[in-house]
N, C-alpha and C positions, 0 to 999 in steps of 0.2 A: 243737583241734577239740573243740567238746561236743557230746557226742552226746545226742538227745531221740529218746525209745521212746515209740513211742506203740500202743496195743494197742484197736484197733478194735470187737473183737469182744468186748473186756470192757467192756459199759456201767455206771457208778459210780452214777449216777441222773439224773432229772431237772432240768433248769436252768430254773426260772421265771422268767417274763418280768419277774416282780416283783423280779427282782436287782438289776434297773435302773433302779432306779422315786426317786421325785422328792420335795422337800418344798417346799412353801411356806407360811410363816408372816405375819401381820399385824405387817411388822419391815422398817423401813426402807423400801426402795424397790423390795420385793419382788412384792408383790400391786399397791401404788397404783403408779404410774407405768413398770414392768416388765412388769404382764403387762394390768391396768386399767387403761384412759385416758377410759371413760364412753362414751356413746353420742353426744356433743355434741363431744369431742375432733378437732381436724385429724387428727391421728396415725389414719392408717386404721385401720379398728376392725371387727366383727362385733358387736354386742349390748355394744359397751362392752371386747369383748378385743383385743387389739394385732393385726393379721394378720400382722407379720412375726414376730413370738415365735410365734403359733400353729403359723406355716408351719414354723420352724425345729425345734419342737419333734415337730411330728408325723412331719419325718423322721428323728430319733431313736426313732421307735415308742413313744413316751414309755409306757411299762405301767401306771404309778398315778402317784397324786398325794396326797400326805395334808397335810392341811388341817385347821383353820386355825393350829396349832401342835403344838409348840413350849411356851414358857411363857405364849406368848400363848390358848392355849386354858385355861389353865386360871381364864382371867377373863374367858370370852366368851361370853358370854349369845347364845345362838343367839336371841331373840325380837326382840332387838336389830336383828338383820340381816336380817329380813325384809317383804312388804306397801311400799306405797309409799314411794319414795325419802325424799321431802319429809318424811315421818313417822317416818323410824328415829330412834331414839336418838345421840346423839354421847356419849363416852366418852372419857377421855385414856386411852394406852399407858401406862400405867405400865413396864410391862418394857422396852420401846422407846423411848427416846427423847423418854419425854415430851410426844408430839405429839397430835394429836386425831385420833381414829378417827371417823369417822362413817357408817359400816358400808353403804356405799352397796356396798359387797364383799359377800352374804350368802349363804346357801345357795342361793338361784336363781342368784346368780351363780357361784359354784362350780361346781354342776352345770352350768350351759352351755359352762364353761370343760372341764369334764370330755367333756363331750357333743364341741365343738368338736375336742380333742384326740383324742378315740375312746380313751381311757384310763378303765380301772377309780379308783375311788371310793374314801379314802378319810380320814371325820372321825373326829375327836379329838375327845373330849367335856371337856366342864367337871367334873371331880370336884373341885377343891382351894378352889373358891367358891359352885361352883352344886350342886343339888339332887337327888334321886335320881328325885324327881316332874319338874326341871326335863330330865335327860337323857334318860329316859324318850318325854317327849311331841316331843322331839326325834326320836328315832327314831319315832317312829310317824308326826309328821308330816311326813318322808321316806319314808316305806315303807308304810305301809297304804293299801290301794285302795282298802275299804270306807266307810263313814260313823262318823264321829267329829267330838269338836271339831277335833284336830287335823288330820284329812285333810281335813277343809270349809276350813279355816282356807288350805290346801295350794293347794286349788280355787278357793277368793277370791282366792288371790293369782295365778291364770293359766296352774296345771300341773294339769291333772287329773290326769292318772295319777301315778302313786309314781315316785320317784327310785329308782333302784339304788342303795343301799349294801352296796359289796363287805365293806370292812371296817371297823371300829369301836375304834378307841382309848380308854378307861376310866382316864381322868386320861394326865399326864404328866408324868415326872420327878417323882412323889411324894415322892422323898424328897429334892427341893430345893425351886425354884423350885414345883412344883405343891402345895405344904402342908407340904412338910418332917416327912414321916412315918416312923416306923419300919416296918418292913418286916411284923410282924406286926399293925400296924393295919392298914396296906394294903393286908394280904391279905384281913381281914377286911370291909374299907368292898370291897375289888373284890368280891369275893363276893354283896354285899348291890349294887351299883349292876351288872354284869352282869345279874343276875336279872332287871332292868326292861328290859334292851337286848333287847327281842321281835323274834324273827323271825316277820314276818307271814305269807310267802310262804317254805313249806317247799320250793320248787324252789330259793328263792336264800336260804340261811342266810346271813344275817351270822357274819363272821371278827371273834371276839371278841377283842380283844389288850390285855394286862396289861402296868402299867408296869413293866420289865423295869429291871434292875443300871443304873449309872453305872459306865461300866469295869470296874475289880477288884473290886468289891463282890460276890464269891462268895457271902457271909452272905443278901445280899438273893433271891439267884437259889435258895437251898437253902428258904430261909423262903417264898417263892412256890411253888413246885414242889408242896413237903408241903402248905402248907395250903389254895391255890387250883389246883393244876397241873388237876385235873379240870375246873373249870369255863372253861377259855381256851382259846381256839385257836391262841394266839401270845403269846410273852414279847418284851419288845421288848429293844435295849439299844445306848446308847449311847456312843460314843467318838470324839472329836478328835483328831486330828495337832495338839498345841502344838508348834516344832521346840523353843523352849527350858525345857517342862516348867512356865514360870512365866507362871502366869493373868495375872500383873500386866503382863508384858512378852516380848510371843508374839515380837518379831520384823515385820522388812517382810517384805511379798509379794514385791517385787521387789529389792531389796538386798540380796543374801545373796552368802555366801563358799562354796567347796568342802567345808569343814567344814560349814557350813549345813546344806548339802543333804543330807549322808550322815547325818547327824541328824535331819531329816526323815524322808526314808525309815526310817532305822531305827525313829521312834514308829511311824509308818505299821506297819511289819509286827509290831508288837506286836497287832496285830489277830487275827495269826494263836494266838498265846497265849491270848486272851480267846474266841475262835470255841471253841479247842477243850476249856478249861477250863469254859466253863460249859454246853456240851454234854454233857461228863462227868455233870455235875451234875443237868441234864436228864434225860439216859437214867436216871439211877438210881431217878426216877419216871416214865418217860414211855419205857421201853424203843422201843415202834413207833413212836418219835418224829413221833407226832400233833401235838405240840405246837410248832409253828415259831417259832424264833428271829429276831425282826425287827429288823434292824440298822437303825430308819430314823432316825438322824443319824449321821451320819460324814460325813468329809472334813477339811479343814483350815484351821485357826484362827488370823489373823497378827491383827497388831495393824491397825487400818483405815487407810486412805487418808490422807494427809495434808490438812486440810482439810474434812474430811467430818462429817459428826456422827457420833459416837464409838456412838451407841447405835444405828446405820444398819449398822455390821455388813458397811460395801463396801468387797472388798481386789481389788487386780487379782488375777490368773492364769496361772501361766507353766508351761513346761515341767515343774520339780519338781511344781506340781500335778496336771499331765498323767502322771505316773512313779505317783505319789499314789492318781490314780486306777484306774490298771491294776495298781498290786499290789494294792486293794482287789477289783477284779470279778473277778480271779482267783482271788482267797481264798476270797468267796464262790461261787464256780462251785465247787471244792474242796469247801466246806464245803455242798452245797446236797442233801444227807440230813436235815439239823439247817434250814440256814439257808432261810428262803421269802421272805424280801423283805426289801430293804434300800430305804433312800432318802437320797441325798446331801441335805447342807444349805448351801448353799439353790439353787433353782431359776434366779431371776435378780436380780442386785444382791445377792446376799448371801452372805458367806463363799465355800467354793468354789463359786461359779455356772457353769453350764453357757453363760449369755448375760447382756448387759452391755447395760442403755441407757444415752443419756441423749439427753432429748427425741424428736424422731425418731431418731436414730440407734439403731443395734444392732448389735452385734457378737458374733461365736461365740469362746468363747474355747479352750487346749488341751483341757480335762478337757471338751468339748463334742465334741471332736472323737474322743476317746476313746470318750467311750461310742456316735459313732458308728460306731467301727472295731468294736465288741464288739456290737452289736444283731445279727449271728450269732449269738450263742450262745441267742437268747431262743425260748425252747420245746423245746432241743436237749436230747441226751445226751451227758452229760457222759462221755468216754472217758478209759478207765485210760492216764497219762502220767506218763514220768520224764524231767526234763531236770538232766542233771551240771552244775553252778554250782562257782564257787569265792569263798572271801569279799575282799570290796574294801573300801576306804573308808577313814575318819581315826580312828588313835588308838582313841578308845572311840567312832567310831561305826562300827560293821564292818555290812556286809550283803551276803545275796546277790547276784552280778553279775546273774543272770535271775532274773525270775518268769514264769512261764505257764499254761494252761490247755487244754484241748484238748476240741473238742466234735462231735457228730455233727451235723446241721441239718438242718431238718425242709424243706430242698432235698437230701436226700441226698447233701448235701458233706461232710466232715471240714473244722472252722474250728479254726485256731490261731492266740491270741492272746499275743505274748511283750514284753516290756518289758525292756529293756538300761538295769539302774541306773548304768550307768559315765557318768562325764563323759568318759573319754577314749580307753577303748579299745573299737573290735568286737572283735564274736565269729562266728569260723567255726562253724556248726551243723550236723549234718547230721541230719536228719531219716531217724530208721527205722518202718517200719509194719508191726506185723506181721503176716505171711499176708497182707498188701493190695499189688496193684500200683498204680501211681499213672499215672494216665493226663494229666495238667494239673494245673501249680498256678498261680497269680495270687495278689499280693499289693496291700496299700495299706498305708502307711508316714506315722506322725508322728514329727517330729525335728526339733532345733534346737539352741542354745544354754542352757543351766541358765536363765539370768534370760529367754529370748525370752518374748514375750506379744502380745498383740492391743492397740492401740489405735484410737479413735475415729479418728486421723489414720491409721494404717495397719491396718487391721481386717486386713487378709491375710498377715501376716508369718507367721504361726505356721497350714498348715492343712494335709490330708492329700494326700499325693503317692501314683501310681502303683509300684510296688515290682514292676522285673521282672526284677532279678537273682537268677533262680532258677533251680536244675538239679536235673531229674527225671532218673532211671533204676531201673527195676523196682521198688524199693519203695523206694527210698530219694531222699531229697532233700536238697542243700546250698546255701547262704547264706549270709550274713553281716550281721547286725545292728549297725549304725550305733550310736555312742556318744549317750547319752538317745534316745530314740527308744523308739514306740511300734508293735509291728508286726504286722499280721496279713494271714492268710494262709487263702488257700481253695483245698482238694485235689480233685481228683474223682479217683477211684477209678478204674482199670480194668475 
């Protein structure tokens, strides 16, 4: 029996909606064919957006969205992607695949895309090719109501009023793919292109965010802090689940052994390491931790699809993803003092995707269903919780048997989310509350086999069941968590 304490009446902090929040890049089969299909497409559409993706999304309460990358922003000329179709610019991907972009994707279409979903805003600027004059007039021709070139320009093209830009990304990956800088240049050039990122409308500040560390890169996160930590409102930072460590040869999606797995999960929770080292780091300038930590890429990284184009970045999604992503939204619920918004990569067709097309077809896959068991926690308080674990797994890949999280909801429920890394064994739990009688609880339950996944031929194999082996008495509650399986759970209080 493990026992999990949960203590009600100690709240830890806030859980932003932006835990949950999304990416999508000009990469593969992300934006074109996955979430754009044009205004002219059979594939039912709204202004050119998919309606089944939209529909699927919006019941995930999708928070944000950031846009348009990636490494792809850092060679993306916003003038490009705006004013009539017939007239934009075309452009090869270089980072991608090689393919022709021809931005028929631009900020009008983002923003409806954002509109449609009902999710906050948010672009990635071009530092590593483009201009300080160039990102500048970017933001102002999103955001100023008044008379300018750039908001006329806003207005010829069909939107009078200003877009909402929540947040603001100031390069990416600097010190790779976005210019391959050193950290103290970079602090320097952020310093000097922030200054242009205006906020026009002092009720809605743009959320200025710095490109943050590559994994263990401590050096970078300590060199940002000192010489820009003052002018950001977020450090961003980056990290993948590789299971085999090597860039060259990640591994299938779906082919994997027992050892695999507990090797995945273990990179996986090396997140927990990285959240709170360079928090450390943080605080030591940033004590009232103003300055939030944006985890927006993570997820996990196999080698692609058999068959696919190599630079399209499409792997299936199985159960170990779905494990993958619940020790992630857990971490950061944990970690949500420091951490304000994360966003998996990618959205749809790429890397860990939440949804899969191809042609008409669409499919939801585990880690989709995941973040739909976890949209409780979005706007909650996060409550003080212990759950007793013991370690499993292969050899040198040892890991926690649980991870969990536990949250107040802004229905006045207690929501607990737990994840069983075992392939083979449950666990008896029994839930204590303290000082709380428990009046009802209901659950909903993902589980399967390590390799199950969703396909086009059987889109339903892998989806969430009702979960109602559960026994209440005065504050305490027992069950039993199912071998991989993702499980959550909603209390109401007496």
């Amino acid at each position: 029996m493990y026992k999990l304490y949960i203590n009600p009446q100690n709240k830890k902090g806030h859980l932003n909606r932006e835990l949950q929040g999304h990416f999508s890049e000009h990469l593969g089969r992300c934006i074109y064919e996955g979430i754009y299909v044009g205004e002219n497409s059979s594939i039912p559409n709204e202004n050119g957006m998919r309606k089944d993706v939209v529909e699927a999304l919006k019941k995930l309460q999708i928070p944000v969205l950031r846009w348009p990358g990636g490494c792809f922003a850092d060679e993306y000329h916003w003038m490009d992607g705006v004013g009539p179709k017939e007239n934009r610019k075309k452009m090869i991907n270089t980072h991608w695949g090689g393919v022709m972009e021809d931005n028929s994707f631009g900020t009008e279409e983002y923003m409806e895309l954002c509109r449609q979903l009902g999710c906050k805003t948010y672009v990635n600027g071009n530092m590593g090719s483009g201009t300080v004059r160039e990102m500048s007039e970017w933001v102002e021709y999103m955001t100023l109501e008044g008379t300018s070139p750039m908001a006329d320009m806003r207005k010829n093209n069909g939107h009078e009023a200003p877009y909402r830009l929540d947040y603001f990304g100031v390069g990416n990956e600097s010190w790779g793919c976005g210019g391959n800088m050193l950290p103290e240049y970079y602090a320097n050039e952020y310093r000097r292109y922030q200054t242009y990122v205006r906020t026009y409308d002092w009720e809605k500040p743009v959320y200025k965010i710095a490109c943050g560390p590559n994994a263990e890169d401590y050096e970078w996160t300590e060199v940002l802090m000192k010489l820009a930590g003052g002018h950001m409102s977020g450090l961003s930072l980056h990290y993948y689940t590789v299971p085999t460590g090597d860039w060259n040869k990640k591994g299938s999606a779906t082919e994997f052994d027992k050892k695999d797995w507990y090797q995945t999960l273990k990179k996986t929770l090396y997140m927990e390491e990285l959240l709170s080292r360079h928090s450390a780091i943080m605080d030591k300038y940033d004590k009232e931790k103003r300055v939030g930590l944006i985890v927006d890429e993570w997820g996990t990284w196999y080698d692609c699809e058999p068959g696919t184009n190599p630079g399209f970045l499409y792997q299936q999604n199985t159960m170990r993803d779905a494990l993958v992503a619940a020790i992630n939204l857990n971490l950061f619920n944990k970690h949500c003092d420091r951490v304000h918004m994360a966003n998996i990569a990618q959205l749809v067709n790429v890397l860990q995707a939440v949804i899969l097309t191809e042609g008409e077809q669409m499919l939801l896959t585990p880690t989709y269903h995941v973040f739909d068991l976890y949209k409780c926690h979005q706007d909650g308080e996060l409550l003080d919780s212990f759950l007793e674990t013991k370690e499993i797994g292969e050899e040198d890949a040892k890991v926690p048997n649980l991870t969990e999280s536990v949250s107040l909801g802004t229905d006045g429920k207690i929501h607990i989310t737990l994840g069983n890394l075992s392939l083979d064994e449950s666990y008896e739990i029994e839930g204590i509350l303290a000082e709380t009688g428990i009046k009802s609880a209901k659950g909903r339950i993902l589980s399967g086999q390590m390799q199950d996944h969703n396909t086009f031929e059987n889109p339903h194999k892998v989806q969430t069941h009702i979960f109602e082996q559960i026994e209440c008495r005065d504050n305490r509650l027992n069950f039993a968590i199912p071998p991989c399986s993702v499980l959550e759970l909603e209390i109401e209080m007496a």
